[in-house]
C-alpha positions as CSV (number, residue, x, y, z in Angstrom):
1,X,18.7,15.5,4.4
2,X,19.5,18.5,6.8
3,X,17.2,18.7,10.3
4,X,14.8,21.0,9.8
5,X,14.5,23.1,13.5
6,X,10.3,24.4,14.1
7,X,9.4,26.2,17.3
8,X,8.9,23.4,19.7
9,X,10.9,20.5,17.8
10,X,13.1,19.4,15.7
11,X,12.4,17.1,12.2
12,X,15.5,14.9,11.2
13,X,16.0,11.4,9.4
14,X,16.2,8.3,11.9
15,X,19.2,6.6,12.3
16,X,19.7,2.8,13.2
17,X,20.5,4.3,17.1
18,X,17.2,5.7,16.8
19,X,15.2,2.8,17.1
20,X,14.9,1.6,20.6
21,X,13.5,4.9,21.7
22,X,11.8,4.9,18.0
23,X,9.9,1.5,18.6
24,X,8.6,2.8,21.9
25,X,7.4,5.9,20.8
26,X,5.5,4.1,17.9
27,X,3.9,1.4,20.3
28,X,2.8,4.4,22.3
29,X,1.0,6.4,19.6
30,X,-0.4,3.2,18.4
31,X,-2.2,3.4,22.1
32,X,-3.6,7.0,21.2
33,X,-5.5,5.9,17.4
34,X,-7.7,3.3,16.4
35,X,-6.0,4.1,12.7
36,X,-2.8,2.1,13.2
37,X,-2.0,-0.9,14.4
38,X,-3.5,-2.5,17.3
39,X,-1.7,-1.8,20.9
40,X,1.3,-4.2,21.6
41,X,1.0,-5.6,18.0
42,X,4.4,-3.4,16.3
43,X,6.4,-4.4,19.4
44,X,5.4,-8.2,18.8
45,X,5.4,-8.5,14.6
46,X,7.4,-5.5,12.9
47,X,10.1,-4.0,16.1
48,X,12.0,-6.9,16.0
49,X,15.2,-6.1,13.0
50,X,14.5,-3.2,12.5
51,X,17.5,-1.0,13.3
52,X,18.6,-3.2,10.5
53,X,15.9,-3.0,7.9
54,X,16.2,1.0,8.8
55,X,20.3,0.8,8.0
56,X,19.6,-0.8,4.9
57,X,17.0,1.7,4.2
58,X,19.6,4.1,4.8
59,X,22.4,3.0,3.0
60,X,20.5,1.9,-0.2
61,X,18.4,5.5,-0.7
62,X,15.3,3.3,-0.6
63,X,13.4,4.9,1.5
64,X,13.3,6.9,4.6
65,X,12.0,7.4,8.2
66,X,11.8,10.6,9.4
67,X,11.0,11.5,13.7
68,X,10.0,14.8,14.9
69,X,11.9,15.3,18.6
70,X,11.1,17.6,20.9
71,X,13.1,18.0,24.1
72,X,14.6,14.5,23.4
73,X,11.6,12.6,23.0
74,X,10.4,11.5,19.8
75,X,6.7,13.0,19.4
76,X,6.4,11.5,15.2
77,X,7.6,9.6,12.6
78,X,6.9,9.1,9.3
79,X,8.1,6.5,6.9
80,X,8.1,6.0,3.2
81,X,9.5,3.6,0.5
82,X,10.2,3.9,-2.9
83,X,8.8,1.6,-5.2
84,X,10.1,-1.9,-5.8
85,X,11.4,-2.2,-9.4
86,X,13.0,0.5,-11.6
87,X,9.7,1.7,-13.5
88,X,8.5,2.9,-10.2
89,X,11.0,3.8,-8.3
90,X,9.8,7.6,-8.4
91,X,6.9,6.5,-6.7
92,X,7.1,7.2,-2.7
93,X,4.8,5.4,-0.3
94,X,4.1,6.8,2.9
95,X,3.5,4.0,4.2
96,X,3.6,4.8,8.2
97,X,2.6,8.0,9.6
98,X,2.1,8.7,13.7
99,X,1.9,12.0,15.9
100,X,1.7,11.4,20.2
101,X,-1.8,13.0,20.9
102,X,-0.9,15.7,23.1
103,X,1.2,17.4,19.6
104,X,-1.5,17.1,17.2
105,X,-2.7,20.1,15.6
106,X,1.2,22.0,16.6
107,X,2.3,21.3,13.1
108,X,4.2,18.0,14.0
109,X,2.3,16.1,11.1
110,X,3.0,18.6,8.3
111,X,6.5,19.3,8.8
112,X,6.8,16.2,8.7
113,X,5.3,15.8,5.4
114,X,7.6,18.8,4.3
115,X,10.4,16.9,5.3
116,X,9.5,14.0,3.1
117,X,8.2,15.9,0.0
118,X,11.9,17.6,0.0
119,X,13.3,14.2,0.4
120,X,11.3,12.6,-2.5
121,X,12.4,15.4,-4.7
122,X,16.5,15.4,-3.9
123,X,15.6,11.4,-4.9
124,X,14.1,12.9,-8.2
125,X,11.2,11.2,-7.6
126,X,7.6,12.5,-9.3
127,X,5.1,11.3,-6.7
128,X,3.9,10.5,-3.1
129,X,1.2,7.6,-2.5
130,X,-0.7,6.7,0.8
131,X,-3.8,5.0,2.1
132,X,-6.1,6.8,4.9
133,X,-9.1,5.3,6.4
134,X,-11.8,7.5,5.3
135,X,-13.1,8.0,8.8
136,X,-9.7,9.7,9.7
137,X,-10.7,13.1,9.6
138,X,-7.8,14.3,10.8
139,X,-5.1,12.6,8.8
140,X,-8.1,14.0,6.0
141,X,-7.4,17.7,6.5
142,X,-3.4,16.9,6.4
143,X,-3.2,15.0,3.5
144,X,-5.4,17.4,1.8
145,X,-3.2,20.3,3.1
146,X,-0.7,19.0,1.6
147,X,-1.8,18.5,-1.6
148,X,-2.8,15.1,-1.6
149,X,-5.8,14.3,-3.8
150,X,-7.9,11.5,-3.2
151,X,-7.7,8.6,-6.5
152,X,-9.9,5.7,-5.7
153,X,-11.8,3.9,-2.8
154,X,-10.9,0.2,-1.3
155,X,-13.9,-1.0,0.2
156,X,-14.0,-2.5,3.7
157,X,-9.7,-1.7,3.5
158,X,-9.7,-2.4,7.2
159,X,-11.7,-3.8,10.5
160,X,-11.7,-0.9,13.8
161,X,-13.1,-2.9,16.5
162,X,-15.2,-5.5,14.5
163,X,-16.6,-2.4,11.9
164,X,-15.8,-2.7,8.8
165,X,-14.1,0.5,7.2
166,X,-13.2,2.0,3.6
167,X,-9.6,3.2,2.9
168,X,-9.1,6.3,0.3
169,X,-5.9,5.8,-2.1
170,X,-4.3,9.3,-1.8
171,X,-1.8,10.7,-4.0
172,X,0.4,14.2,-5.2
173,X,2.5,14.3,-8.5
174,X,5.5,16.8,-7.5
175,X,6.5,17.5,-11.0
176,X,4.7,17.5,-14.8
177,X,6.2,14.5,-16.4
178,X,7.1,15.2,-20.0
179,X,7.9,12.0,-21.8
180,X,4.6,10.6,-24.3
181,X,2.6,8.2,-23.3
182,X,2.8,4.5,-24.8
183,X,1.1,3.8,-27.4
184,X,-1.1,0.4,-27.4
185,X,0.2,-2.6,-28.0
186,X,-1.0,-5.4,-29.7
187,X,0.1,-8.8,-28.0
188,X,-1.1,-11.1,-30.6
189,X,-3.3,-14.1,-29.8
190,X,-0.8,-16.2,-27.7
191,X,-1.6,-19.4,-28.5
192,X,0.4,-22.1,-29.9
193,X,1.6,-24.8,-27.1
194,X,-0.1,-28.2,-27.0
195,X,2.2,-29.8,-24.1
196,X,0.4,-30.9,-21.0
197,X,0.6,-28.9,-18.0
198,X,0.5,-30.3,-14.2
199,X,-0.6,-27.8,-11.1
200,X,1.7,-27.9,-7.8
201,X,2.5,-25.7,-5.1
202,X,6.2,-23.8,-5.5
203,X,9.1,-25.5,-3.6
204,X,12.2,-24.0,-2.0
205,X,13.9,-25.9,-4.6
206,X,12.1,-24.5,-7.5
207,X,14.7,-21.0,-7.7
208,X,16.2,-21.3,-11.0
209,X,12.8,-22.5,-12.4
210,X,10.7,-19.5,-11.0
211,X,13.8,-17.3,-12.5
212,X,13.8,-18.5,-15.8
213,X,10.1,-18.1,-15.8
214,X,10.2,-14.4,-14.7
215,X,13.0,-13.6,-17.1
216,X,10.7,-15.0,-20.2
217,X,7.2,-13.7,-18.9
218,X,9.0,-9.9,-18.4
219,X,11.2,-10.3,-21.9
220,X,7.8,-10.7,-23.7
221,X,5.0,-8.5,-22.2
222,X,6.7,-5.1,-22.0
223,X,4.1,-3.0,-20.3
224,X,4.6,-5.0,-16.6
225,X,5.7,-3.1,-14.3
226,X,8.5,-5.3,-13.6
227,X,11.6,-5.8,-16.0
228,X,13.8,-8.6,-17.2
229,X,16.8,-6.6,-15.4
230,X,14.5,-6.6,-12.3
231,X,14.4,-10.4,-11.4
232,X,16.8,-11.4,-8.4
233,X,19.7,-13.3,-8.9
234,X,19.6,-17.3,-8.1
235,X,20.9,-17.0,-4.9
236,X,18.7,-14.4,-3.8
237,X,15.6,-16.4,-5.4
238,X,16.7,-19.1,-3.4
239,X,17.1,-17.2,-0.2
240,X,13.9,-15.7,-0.6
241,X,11.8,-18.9,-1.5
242,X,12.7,-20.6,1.1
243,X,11.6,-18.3,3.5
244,X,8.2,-17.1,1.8
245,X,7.3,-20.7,1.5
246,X,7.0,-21.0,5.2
247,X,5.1,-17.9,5.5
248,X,1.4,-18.4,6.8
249,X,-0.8,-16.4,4.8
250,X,0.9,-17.2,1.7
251,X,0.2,-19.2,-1.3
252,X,2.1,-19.8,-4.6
253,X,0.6,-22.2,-6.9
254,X,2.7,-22.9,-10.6
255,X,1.6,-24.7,-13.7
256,X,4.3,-27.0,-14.9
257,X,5.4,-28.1,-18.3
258,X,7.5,-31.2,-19.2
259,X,8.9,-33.2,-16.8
260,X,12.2,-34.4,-15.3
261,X,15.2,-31.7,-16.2
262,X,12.6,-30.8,-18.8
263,X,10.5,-29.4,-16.5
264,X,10.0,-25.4,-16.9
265,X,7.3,-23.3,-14.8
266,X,4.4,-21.7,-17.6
267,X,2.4,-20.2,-15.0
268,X,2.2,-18.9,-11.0
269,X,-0.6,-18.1,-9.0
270,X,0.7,-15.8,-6.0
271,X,-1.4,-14.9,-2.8
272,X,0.2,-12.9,0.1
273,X,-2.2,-12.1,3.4
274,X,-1.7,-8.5,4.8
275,X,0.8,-8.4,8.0
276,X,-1.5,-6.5,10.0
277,X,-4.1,-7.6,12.3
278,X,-6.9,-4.9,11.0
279,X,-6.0,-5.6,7.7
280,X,-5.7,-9.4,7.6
281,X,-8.6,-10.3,5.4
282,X,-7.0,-8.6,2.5
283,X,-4.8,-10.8,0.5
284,X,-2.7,-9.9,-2.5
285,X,-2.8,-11.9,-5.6
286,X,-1.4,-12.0,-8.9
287,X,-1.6,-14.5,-11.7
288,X,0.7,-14.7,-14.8
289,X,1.2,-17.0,-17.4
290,X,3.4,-17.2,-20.7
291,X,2.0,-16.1,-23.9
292,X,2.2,-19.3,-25.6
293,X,0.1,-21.0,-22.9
294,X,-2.7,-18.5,-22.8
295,X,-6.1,-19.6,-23.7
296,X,-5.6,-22.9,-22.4
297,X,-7.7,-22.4,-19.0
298,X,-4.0,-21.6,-17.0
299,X,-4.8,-18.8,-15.8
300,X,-8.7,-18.8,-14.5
301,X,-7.2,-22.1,-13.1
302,X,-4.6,-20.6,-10.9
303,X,-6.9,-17.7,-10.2
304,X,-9.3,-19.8,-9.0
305,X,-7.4,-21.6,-6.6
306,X,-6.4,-18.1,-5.1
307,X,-10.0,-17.3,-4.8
308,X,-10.5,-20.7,-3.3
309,X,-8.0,-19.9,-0.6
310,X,-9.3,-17.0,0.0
311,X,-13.0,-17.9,-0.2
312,X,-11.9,-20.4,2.4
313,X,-10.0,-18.7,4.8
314,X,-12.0,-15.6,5.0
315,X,-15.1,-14.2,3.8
316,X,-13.4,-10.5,3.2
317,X,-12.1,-9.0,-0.3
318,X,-8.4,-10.3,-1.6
319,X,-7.3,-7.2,-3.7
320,X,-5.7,-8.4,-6.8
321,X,-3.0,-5.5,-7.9
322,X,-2.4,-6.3,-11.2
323,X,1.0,-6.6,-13.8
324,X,1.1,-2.7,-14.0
325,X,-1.0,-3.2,-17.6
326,X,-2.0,-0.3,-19.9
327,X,-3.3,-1.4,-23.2
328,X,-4.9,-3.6,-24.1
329,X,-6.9,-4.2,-21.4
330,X,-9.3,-7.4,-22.2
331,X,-6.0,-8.9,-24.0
332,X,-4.2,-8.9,-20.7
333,X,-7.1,-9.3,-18.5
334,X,-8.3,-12.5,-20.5
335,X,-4.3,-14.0,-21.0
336,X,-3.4,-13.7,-17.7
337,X,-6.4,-15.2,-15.8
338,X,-8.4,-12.4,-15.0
339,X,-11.8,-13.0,-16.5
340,X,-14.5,-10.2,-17.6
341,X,-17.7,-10.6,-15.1
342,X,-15.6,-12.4,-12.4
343,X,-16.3,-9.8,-9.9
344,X,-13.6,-8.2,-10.2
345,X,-12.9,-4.2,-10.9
346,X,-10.3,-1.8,-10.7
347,X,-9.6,0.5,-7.9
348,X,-7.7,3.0,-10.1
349,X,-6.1,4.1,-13.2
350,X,-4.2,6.8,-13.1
351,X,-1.2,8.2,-15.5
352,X,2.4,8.6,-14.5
353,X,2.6,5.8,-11.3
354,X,5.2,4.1,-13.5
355,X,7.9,4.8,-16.6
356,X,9.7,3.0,-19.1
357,X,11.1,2.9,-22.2
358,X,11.1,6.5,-22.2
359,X,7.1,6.4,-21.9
360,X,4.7,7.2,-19.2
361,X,2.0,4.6,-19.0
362,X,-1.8,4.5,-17.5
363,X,-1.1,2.1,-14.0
364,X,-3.7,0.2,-12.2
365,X,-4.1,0.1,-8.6
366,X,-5.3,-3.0,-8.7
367,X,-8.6,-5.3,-8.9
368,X,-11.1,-5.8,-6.2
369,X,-13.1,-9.0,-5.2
370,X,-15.2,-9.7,-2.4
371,X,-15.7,-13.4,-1.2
């Protein structure tokens, strides 16, 4: 990406040198908003590795943090991630925006948002995502500037200073997409094993289990986001459950078939707490469980441990995003544990968030439940 020179200062892409001055500039703009993170709390939880999260960022074309410098200070940043898997990897997530208070309203924040828009296109990407309190009026005028529209509304997203506040889902599509939609699919009823089932919590150990389960629930349910191809290697499994299972704020649950070297995983309940202290009450959840279990209670079991947790640990909304479903609805919602009149609804459905297969399917956001 080439600099792009204003008047006053300069836009470029960070670079893992970058980041001492970088962190310091980002702790002090956190000082000058109430619509990032709380004062001292990115030096503390999310400074430390990263000049090497940002060189992998780099290297891999997953993303990208942008700084606007003026005079050799940096006055903004913005950074942005593609999505996880390959279905969405078109989708880019501003996911960290900041401008030192003395340069707002000089055009810091929107050439910064041209800099990433021409970045998201070179990575032929089709569309930029971001969530904005709604009280932010003027991140607001920005976003909209830019051609942001606003797509759905998560209640009480955050808490400012003990006040609860709503968070607007933002989004722009940066080119027509041209392939058809799906078509619906018909799963079938599901049902057919009889074998009984035990509940635990996932182990470090449990890798090549959680794997094979992944493979099989991705092979046979073709509109999740997520794809058979997608699933880590062992090693990396193994790697990455051992440290998420020390994680606080997080809660995997599995339903177990068969014992012994029998033993094969039919069913996992995840629950992951937001990072950040104003959003901490939010927790996100998924339940899935293989089609030949289904209508045997799995699911609303798991999910209602997660809401258990939840219920117990705080009396704010977990926000459930869902397995990226489009049709049929009530066939997904009721095999995988998400249960009509539970409380929960959607934030959003929108077309074009995700593609495979040649398709374009209708994505949700995700559900909503508050405890």
């Amino acid at each position: 990406m080439r600099k792009v020179k204003q008047n006053d200062f300069t836009v470029r892409r960070a670079a893992p040198a970058d980041v001492p001055t970088l962190d310091q500039a980002i702790a002090r703009i956190d000082e000058e908003t109430e619509f990032l993170a709380k004062p001292g709390e990115y030096l503390r939880r999310w400074a430390p590795g990263f000049a090497e999260r940002l060189k992998e960022l780099n290297a891999k074309g997953t993303g990208a943090y942008l700084i606007a410098v003026a005079g050799g200070e940096i006055i903004g940043f913005l950074g942005a991630y593609a999505g996880p898997v390959a279905r969405t990897r078109g989708v880019i997530y501003i996911a960290h925006v900041g401008v030192r208070e003395r340069w707002r309203g000089r055009g810091v924040g929107a050439a910064l948002f041209a800099a990433i828009e021409d970045w998201t296109r070179a990575q032929g990407a089709w569309r930029l995502d971001l969530r904005v309190d709604t009280k932010n009026g003027r991140g607001l005028a920005l976003y909209k500037k830019r051609g942001l529209a606003v797509e759905g509304r998560i209640v009480d997203g955050a808490c400012r200073e003990g006040v609860w506040c709503d968070h607007f889902l933002m989004a722009k599509a940066l080119r027509p997409l041209g392939e058809p939609a799906w078509e619906p699919l018909e799963l079938g009823s599901g049902e057919g094993a009889r074998e009984a089932v035990t509940f635990r919590r996932l182990r470090a150990e449990d890798a090549a289990l959680l794997r094979a389960f992944q493979r099989t629930l991705l092979g046979e349910t073709p509109f999740l986001l997520a794809q058979p191809q997608d699933v880590a290697d062992e090693a990396a499994m193994a790697k990455a459950l051992a440290e998420g299972v020390k994680e606080p704020g997080r809660f995997d649950l599995v339903a177990v078939a068969g014992h012994g070297d029998g033993e094969r995983i039919v069913g996992h309940a995840n629950a992951e707490r937001e990072a950040g202290i104003r959003m901490q009450h939010n927790a996100y959840a998924s339940t899935h469980v293989l089609r030949d279990h289904w209508r045997r209670g799995i699911g609303r079991r798991l999910a209602a441990e997660v809401e258990n947790l939840g219920a117990g640990a705080t009396p704010a909304p977990p926000h459930r995003p869902p397995p990226g479903a489009q049709h049929p609805r009530a066939a997904l919602r009721d095999g995988m544990g998400l249960p009509a009149g539970a409380g929960f609804a959607a934030l959003r459905g929108d077309r074009g968030a995700g593609r495979g297969s040649g398709k374009v399917g209708e994505i949700f956001v995700g559900w909503a439940k508050r405890f």
